[in-house]
C-alpha positions as CSV (number, residue, x, y, z in Angstrom):
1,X,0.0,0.0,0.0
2,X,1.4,3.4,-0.9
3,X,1.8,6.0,1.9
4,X,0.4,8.7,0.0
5,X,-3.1,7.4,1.4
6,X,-1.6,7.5,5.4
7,X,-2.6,10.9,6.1
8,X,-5.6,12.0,4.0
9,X,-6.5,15.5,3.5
10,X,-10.3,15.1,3.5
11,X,-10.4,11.8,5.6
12,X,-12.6,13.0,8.2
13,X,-15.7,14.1,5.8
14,X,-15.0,10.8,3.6
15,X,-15.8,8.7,6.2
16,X,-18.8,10.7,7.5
17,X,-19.9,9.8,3.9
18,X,-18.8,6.4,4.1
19,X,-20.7,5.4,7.1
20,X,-23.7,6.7,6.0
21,X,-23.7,4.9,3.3
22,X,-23.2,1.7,5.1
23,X,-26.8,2.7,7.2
24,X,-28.4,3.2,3.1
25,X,-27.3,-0.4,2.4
26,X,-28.8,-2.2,5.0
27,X,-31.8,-0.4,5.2
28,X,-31.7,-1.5,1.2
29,X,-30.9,-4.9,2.1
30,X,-33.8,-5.1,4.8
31,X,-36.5,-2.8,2.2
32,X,-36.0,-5.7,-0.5
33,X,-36.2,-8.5,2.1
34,X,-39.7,-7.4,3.6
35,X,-40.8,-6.4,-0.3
36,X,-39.7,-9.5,-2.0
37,X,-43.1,-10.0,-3.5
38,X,-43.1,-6.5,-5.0
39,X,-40.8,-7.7,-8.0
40,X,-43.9,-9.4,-9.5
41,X,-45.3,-6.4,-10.9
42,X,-43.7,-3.5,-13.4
43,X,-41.3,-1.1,-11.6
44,X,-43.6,2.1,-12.1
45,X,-46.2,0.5,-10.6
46,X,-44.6,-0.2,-7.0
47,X,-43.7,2.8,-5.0
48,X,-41.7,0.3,-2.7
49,X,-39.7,-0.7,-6.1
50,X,-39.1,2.9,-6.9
51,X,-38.5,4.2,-3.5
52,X,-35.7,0.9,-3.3
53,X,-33.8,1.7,-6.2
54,X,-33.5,5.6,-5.4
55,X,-32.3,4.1,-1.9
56,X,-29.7,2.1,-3.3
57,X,-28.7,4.1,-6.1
58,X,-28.0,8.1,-4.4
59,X,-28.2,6.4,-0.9
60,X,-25.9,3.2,-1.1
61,X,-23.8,3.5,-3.7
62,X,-24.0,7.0,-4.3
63,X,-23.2,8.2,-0.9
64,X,-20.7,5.8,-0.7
65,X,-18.5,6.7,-4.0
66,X,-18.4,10.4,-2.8
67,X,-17.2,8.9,0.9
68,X,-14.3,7.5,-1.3
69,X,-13.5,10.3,-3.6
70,X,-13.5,12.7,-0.9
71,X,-11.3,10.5,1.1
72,X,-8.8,9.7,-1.7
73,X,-8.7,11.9,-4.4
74,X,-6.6,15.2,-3.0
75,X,-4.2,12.4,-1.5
76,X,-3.9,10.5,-4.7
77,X,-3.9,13.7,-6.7
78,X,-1.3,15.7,-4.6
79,X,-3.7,18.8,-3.8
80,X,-5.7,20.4,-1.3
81,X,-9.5,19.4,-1.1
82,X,-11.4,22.2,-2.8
83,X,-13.8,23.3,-0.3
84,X,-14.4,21.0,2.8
85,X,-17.2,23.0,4.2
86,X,-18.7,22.8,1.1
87,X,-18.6,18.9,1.3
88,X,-20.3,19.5,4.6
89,X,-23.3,21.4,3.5
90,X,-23.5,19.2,0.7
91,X,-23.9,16.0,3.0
92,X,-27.0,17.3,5.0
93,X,-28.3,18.5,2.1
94,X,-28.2,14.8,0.5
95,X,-28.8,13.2,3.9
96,X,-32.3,14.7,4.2
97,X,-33.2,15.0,0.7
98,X,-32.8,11.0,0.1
99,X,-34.2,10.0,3.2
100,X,-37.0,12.0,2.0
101,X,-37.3,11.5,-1.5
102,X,-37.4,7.8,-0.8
103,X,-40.3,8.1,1.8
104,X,-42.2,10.2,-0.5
105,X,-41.1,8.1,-3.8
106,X,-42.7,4.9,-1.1
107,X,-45.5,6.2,0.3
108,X,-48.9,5.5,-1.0
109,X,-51.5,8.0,-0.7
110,X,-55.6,7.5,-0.5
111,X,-57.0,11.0,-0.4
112,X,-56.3,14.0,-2.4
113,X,-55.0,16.1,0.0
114,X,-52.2,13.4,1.3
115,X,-51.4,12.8,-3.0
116,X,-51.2,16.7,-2.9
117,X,-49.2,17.3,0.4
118,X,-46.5,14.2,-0.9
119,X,-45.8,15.8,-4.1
120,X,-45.1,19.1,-3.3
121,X,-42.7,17.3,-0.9
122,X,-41.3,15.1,-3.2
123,X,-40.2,18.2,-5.0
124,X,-38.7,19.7,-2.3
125,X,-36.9,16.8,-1.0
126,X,-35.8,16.5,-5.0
127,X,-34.4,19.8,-5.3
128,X,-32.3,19.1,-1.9
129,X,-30.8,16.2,-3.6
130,X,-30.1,17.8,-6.9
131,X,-28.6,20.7,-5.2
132,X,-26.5,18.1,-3.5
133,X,-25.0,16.3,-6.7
134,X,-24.2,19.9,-8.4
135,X,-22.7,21.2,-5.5
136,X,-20.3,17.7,-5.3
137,X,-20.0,17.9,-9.4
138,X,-18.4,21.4,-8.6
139,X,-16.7,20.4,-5.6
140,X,-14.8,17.5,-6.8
141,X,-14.4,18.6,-10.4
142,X,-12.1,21.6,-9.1
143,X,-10.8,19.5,-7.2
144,X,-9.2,17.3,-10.1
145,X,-8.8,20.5,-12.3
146,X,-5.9,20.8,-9.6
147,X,-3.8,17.8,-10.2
148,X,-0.6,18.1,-11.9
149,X,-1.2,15.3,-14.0
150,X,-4.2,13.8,-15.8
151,X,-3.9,10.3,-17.0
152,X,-7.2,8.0,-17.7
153,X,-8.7,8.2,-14.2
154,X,-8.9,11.7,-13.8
155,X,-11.3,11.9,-17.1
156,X,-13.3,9.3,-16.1
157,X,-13.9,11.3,-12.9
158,X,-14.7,14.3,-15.3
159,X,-17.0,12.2,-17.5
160,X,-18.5,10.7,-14.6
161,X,-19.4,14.2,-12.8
162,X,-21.2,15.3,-16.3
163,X,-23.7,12.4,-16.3
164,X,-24.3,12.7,-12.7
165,X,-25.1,16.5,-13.3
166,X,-27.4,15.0,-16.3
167,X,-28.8,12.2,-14.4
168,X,-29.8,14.5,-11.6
169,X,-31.6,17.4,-13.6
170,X,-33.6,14.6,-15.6
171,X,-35.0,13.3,-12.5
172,X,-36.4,16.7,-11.3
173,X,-37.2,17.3,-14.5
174,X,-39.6,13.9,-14.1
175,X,-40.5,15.1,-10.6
176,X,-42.1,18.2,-12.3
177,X,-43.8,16.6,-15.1
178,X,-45.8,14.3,-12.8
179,X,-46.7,16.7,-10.5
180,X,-47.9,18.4,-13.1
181,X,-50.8,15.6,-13.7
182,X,-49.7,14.1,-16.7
183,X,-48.8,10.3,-17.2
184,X,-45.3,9.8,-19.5
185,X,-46.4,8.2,-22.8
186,X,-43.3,5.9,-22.7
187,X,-40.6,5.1,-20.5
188,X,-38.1,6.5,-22.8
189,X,-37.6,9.3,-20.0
190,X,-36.9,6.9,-17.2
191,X,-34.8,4.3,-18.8
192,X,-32.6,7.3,-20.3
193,X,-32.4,8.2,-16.6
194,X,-31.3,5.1,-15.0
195,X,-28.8,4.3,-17.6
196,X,-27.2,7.9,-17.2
197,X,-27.0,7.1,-13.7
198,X,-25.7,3.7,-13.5
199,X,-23.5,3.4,-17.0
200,X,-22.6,7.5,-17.1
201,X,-21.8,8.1,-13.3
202,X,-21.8,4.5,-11.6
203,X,-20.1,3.0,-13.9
204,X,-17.7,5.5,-15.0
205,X,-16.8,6.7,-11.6
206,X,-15.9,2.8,-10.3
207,X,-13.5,2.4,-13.6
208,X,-11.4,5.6,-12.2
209,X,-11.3,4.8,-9.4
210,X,-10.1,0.7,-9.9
211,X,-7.6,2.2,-12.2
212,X,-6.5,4.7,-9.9
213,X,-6.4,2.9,-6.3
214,X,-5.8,-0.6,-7.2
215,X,-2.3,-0.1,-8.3
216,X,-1.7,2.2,-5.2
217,X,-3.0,-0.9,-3.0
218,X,-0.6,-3.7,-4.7
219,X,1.6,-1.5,-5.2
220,X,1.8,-1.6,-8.7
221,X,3.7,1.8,-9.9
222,X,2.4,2.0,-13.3
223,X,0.4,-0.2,-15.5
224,X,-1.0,-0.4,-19.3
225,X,-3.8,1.6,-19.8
226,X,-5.0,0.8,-23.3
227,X,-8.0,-1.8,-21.4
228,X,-8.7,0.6,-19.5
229,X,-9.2,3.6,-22.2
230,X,-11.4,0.9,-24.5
231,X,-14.0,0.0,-21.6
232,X,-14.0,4.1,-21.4
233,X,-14.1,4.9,-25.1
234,X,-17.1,2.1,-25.2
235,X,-19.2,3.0,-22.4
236,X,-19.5,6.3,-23.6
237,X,-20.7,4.6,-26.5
238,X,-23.5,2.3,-25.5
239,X,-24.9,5.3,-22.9
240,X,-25.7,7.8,-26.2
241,X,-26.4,4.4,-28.4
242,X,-29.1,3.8,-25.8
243,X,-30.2,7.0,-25.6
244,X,-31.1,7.8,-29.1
245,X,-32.5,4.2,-28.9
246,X,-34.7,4.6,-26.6
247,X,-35.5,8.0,-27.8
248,X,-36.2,6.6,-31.4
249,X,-37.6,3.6,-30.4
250,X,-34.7,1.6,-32.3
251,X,-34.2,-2.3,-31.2
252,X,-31.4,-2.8,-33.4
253,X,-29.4,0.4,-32.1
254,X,-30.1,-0.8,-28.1
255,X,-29.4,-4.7,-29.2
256,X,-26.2,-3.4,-30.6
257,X,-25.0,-1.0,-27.7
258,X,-26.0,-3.8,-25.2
259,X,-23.2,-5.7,-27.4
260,X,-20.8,-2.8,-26.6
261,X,-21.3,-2.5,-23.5
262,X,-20.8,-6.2,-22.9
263,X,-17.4,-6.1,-24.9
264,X,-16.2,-3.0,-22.5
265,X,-16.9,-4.8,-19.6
266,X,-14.7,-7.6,-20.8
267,X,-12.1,-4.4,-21.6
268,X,-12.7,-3.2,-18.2
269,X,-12.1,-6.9,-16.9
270,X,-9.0,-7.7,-18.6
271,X,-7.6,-3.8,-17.2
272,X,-8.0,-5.0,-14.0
273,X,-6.0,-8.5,-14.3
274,X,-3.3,-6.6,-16.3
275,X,-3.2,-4.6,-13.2
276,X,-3.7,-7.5,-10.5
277,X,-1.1,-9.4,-12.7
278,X,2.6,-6.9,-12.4
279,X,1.3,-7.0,-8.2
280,X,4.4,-8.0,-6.3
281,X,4.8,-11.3,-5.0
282,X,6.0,-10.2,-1.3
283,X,3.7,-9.6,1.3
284,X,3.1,-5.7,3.2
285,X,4.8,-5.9,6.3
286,X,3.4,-5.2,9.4
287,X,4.2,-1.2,9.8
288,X,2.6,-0.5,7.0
289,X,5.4,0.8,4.9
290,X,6.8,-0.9,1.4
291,X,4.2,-2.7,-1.3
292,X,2.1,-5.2,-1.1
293,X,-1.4,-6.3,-2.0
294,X,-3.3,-5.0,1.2
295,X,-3.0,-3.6,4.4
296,X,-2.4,-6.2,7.2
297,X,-2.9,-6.3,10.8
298,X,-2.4,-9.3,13.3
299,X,-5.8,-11.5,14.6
300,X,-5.8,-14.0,16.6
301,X,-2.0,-14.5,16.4
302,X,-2.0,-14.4,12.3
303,X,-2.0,-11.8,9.7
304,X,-4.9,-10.3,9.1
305,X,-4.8,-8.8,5.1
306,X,-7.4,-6.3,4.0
307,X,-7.9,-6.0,0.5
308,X,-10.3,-5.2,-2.5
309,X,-9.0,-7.4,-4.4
310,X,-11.8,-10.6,-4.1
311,X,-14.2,-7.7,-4.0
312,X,-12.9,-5.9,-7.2
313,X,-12.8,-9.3,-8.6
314,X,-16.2,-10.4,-8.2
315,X,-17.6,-7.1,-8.9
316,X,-16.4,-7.8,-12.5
317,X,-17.7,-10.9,-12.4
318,X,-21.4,-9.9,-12.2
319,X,-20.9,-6.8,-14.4
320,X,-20.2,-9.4,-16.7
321,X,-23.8,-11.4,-16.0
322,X,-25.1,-7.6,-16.0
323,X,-23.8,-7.2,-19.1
324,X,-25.1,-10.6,-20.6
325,X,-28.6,-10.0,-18.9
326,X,-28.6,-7.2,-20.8
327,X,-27.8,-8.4,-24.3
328,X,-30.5,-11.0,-22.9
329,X,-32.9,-8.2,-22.6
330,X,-33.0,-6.5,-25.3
331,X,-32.9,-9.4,-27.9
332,X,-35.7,-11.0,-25.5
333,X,-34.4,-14.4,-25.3
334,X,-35.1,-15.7,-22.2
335,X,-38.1,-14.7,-19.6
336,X,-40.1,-11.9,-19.6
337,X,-39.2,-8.5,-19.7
338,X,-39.7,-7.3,-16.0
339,X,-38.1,-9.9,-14.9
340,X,-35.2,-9.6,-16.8
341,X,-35.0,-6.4,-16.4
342,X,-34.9,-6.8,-12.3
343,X,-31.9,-9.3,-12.6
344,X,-30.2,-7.4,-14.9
345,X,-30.5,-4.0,-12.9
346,X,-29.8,-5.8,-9.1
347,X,-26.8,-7.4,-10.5
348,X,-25.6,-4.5,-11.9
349,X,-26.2,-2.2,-8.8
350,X,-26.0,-4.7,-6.1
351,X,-23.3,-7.0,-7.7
352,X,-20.9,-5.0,-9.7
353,X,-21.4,-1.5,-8.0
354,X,-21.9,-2.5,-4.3
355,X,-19.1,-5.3,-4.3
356,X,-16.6,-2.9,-5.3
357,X,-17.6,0.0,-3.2
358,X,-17.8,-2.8,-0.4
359,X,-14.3,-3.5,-1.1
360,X,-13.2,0.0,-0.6
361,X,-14.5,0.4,2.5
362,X,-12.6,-3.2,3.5
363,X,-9.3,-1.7,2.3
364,X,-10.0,2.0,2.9
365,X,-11.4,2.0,6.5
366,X,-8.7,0.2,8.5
367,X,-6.4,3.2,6.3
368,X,-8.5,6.2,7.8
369,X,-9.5,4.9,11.1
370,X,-6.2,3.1,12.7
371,X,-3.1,4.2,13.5
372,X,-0.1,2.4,12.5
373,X,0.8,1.4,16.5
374,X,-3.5,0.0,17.2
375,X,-2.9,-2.3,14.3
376,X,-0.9,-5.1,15.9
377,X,-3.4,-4.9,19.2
378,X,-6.5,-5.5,16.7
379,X,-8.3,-8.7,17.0
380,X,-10.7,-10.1,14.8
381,X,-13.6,-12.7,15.1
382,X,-13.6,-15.2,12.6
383,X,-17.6,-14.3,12.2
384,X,-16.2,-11.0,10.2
385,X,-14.7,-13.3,7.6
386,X,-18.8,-14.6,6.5
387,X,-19.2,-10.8,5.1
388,X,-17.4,-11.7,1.4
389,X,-19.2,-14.9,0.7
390,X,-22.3,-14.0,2.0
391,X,-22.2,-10.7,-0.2
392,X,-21.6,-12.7,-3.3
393,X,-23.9,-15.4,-2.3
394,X,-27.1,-13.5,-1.4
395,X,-26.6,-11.3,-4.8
396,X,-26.8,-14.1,-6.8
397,X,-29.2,-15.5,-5.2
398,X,-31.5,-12.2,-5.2
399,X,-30.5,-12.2,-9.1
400,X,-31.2,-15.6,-9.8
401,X,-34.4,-15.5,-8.2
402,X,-35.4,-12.1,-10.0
403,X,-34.5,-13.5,-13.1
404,X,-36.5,-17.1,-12.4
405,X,-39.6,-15.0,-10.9
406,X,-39.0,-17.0,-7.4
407,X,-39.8,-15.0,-4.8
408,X,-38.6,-17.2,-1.9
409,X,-35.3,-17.3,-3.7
410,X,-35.1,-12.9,-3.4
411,X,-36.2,-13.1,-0.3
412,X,-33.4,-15.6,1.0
413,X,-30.8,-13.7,-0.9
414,X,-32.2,-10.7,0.8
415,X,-31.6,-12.2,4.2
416,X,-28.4,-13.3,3.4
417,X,-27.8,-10.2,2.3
418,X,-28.8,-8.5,5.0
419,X,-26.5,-10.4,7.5
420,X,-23.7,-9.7,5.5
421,X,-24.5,-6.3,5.2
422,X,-24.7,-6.0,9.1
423,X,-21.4,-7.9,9.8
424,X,-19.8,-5.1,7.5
425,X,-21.2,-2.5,9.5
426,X,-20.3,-3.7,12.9
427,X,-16.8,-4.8,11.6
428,X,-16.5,-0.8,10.7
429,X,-18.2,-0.2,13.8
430,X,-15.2,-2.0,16.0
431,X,-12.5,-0.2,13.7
432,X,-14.1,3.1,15.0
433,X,-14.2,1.6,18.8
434,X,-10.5,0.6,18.5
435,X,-8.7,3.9,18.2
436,X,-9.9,6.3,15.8
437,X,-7.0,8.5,14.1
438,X,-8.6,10.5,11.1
439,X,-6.7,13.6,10.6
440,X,-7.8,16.5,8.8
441,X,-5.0,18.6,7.3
């Protein structure tokens, strides 16, 4: 692990995201457990559905990417954060507008006057969040405009921040239009809107920042980009593909960018094996210092190794069954629509997404929260080990059972789910309890 991540200018509001994101992911986790049976009917049609994804998407994963770009970037970068009190409005401001827009987006109203009072708070709650994502667009984007150096990362940070921008004025925009009474013809508008937010600023944001702290973990100095830059140059791709075919109503443009984008994510695959492959073979000692794949600590007598790497792993793994579901989907060869649709969006969000942000916080919060002399006094149970597994297992599960229309198979993913979301929460929990050392500079 480099020790340009050891003192973190930023750390203190990174991790105020970061655990706030961990509270979004099980209340995610526990949402889709008790509304299991919900996935039965079309997404528009279940405020629970609705009022889930917003909660995963801007809460979870969301939340949890700013945690990690505020935490790493001016470190990684070399440069001051731009504005951390801006960072600080901007979190209550997202706090209360997504706890908000997911109770209203949930919510079911049976008079006139509650269907009145939710929307005009729906809006509100709306423009909190949007004012939220601009305000981090600007933060972070000046940020990076610091940085001696641009390489691939830093434009997919750039990139990433425009969608995020786009994906938040589209859904206001789609707040205001059904307020104002009318029902959307098609849903052009919200497909457009999910896929700017999970291919432009999901996606784009988790290929920066693989290529940009996975070397620094295993300590790889510098590695071959050109993987990298053809996932980049091919997501872009399939995200304006799909949007003029959904806007035109063209199968053969969406089957053909769902073949793109299944051909970056074997790009953005083999980027991170060219990178995993130059790792060194020796081990990170003890104090921290030198390279190695991890940060270690002792447990029980042995080493203890945090890494992202199985994470990072098997977050490619299901963008890859993301990406197949959604070649799947749009030639319609196999299952129905919804549920294909479902699979291919929770194994997307919940697989490729939350893994990897998952295997930040592994790596990252052990880096932010303990000092190098509380290390060797850490013990771990063995129950923390059960997070990993049970993660991958309860995704593909909850997938699996989407996809199949089973609804005790989602709901047992869920659980599983659930548990291993917990366990990562009270694992962060203890890391906090042992000896907190975040330093703002």
């Amino acid at each position: 692990m480099s020790n340009r991540l050891a003192r973190i200018p930023g750390a203190r509001i990174g991790v105020r995201y970061l655990l706030t994101s961990l509270g979004f992911w099980v209340l995610f986790n526990g949402g889709t457990f008790l509304w299991h049976q919900r996935f039965q009917a079309f997404y528009f049609r279940e405020p629970a559905i609705l009022g889930l994804t917003h909660l995963a998407a801007i809460g979870w994963l969301t939340t949890g990417l700013m945690g990690i770009m505020y935490a790493t970037l001016p470190a990684t970068l070399g440069v001051r954060p731009n504005s951390l009190r801006m960072a600080c409005a901007q979190y209550w401001f997202q706090v209360v507008g997504i706890v908000g827009l997911v109770l209203t987006m949930s919510l079911v109203p049976y008079t006139e006057e509650a269907h009145s009072y939710i929307n005009r708070a729906r809006v509100v709650f709306g423009l909190l969040t949007l004012v939220a994502l601009v305000t981090f667009a600007h933060n972070t984007a000046s940020t990076v405009g610091r940085g001696k150096e641009w390489r691939l990362p830093e434009f997919h940070f750039i990139m990433a921040l425009f969608y995020l921008a786009i994906t938040g004025l589209i859904g206001m925009s789609y707040v205001f239009y059904l307020n104002s009474g009318f029902t959307p013809p098609t849903m052009a508008y919200l497909k457009v809107h999910a896929h700017f937010a999970g291919l432009g600023w999901l996606a784009l944001t988790l290929m920066g920042l693989t290529y940009k702290l996975l070397p620094l973990e295993v300590g790889v100095e510098s590695a071959p980009q050109r993987w990298g830059l053809a996932a980049s140059v091919l997501i872009n791709l399939v995200l304006w593909g799909l949007f003029f075919g959904f806007s035109y109503g063209s199968p053969a443009l969406m089957m053909g960018s769902a073949l793109l984008g299944l051909i970056g994510l074997v790009c953005h695959s083999l980027q991170v094996h060219a990178i995993v492959h130059l790792t060194p073979p020796f081990p990170l000692p003890l104090d921290g210092g030198g390279q190695g794949r991890g940060d270690s600590i002792v447990t029980r007598g042995m080493k203890k190794r945090y890494s992202s790497l199985p994470y990072t792993l098997a977050s490619c793994a299901f963008g890859l069954v993301a990406g197949l579901l959604g070649v799947l989907l749009t030639a319609g060869a196999v299952g129905t629509d919804v549920a294909v649709e479902y699979a291919y969006a929770y194994a997307a969000g919940a697989g490729w997404f939350g893994l990897y942000f998952t295997g930040q916080m592994t790596w990252l919060m052990p880096v932010l929260l303990q000092p190098d002399a509380a290390r060797e006094s850490l013990f771990e149970p063995g129950w923390v080990n059960l997070e990993f597994p049970g993660q991958v297992a309860g995704t593909a599960l909850v997938t699996v059972g989407l996809l199949v229309g089973i609804s005790l198979l989602v709901a047992l993913g869920a659980a599983v789910n659930l548990a291993a979301s917990l366990l990562g929460t009270l694992r962060t929990v203890r890391l906090c309890w042992a000896q907190p050392a975040v330093v703002e500079r």
